[in-house]
Structures are given as structure tokens and as C-alpha cells.
N, C-alpha and C positions, 0 to 999 in steps of 0.2 A: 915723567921721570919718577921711578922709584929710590929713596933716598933713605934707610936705614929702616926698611921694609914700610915707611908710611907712602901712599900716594895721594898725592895732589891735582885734582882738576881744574881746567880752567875750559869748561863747559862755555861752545859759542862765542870761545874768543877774537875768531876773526883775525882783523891782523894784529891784533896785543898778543904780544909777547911777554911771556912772566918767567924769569927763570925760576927753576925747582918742578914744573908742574908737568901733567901730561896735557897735550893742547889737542881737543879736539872739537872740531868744525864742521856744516856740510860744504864750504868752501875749501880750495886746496888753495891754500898760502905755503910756504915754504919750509916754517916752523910747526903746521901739522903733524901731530902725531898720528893722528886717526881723525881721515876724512867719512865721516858718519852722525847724523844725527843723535841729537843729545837726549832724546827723549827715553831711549832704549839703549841701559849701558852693558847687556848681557854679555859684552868682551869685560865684565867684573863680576868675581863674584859676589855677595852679601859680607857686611862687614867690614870691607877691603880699605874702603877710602877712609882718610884722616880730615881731607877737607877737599870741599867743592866751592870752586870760585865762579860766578854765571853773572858778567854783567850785562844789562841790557839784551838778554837774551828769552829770558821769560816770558816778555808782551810777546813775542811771535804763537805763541799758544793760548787760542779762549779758555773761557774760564774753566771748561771742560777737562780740556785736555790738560790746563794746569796742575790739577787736581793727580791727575797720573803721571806724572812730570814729577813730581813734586815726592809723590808715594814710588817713583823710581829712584829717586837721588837720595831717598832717605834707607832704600833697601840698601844701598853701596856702602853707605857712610857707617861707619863704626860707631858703637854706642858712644856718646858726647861729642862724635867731628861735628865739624863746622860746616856748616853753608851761609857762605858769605854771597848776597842778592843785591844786583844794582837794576833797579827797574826806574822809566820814567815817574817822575812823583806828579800827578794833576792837580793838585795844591797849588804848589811852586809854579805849574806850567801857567795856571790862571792869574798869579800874582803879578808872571813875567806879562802876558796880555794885556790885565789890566792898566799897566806902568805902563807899556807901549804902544797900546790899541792896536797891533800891527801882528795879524795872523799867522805871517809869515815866521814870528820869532819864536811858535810852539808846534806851528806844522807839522815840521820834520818828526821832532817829540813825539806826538800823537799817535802820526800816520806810518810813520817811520818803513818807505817807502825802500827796500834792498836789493837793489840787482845782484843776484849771484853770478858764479862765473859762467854756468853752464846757460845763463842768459832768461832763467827764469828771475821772476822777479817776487818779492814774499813782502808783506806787511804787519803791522802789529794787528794784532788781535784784542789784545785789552792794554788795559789802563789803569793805574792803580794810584791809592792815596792811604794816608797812614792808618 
């Protein structure tokens, strides 16, 4: 959504839903705006975006490709937008372990195992701490 010519992404949202934003996904949920990979936003040109919202969407690319991920979402963004980043934190994942001894309660977190619709399945890639 374009709102008083800023726009807003919410990069990898999945089924979150943010009103004000454009929602784009490689899954098609309903609230899609653009079902396309977020790594490559050349449907914008430089400059364009106000801010970029991307939670938990990040770990699905090594560090590698972070890197270009990263140098693409900053070519969109207008001098001083925002990118706002929710990634798993391994700090936090190890304090939940160690409290629980029980593998199964950062698993998910780590490995974070996604069946898309089209039946492929994707995992994180990395991992990060402060």
C-alpha cells in the first residue's frame, strides 16, 4: 500500500498481516500483494521505500547471500527509512536450553523447518546473536 506516496514493506510476512504495508511473500496467502521472493525487489525503484518491516525472514539466507539481501533492501529504502529486523536471537535460544535442558524448546528456532505451499520445504540458514 502506497499511503501519501511513502511505501511500506513487510518483506516475508507470511500469514502476518500489517495494515498500511505492501505484503510480499514466496507463499500465496490471501493478503499478498506480490507473491515473489524478497531477495530481489526490482518491482521498486531506488529510493522508493520509507520503511522495510522483515520478521524472521532473514535466517532463510547464509551469510552470503545476507550480505546481498541486505545491499538490496537498502537500495529501495530512502535516505534514513527504516528497516525494522526480527531474526532468531542464539543468546536467548541457549538461555531457554539451558533453563529447560529440553532441545525440543529452540529447535524449531534454529532449524526452523517451512513447508511452502507449493510443497517444497526451506530452512534457516544462519543464526544470529547481538
Amino acid at each position: 500500500m502506497i499511503v501519501n506516496n511513502q511505501i511500506k514493506l513487510n518483506l516475508g510476512c507470511g500469514e502476518r498481516y500489517l495494515p498500511g504495508y505492501i505484503h510480499i511473500d514466496i507463499n500465496k496467502f490471501d493478503h499478498i500483494d506480490y507473491v515473489m521472493p524478497v531477495d530481489n525487489l526490482e518491482i521498486f525503484d531506488d529510493n522508493t521505500v520509507l520503511e522495510i518491516y522483515a520478521s524472521h525472514v532473514l535466517e532463510y539466507f547464509d551469510v552470503v547471500e545476507i550480505k546481498k539481501v541486505l545491499k538490496e533492501w537498502k537500495r529501495v529504502l530512502v535516505p534514513g527509512g527504516k528497516l525494522r529486523l526480527g531474526v532468531p536471537d542464539f543468546n536467548n535460544l541457549t538461555k531457554v536450553y539451558k533453563k529447560t535442558e529440553d532441545i525440543n524448546d529452540i529447535i524449531g528456532p534454529i532449524i526452523g523447518r517451512w513447508e511452502l505451499g507449493d510443497g517444497d520445504v526451506i530452512y534457516h540458514k544462519q543464526i544470529f546473536d547481538e
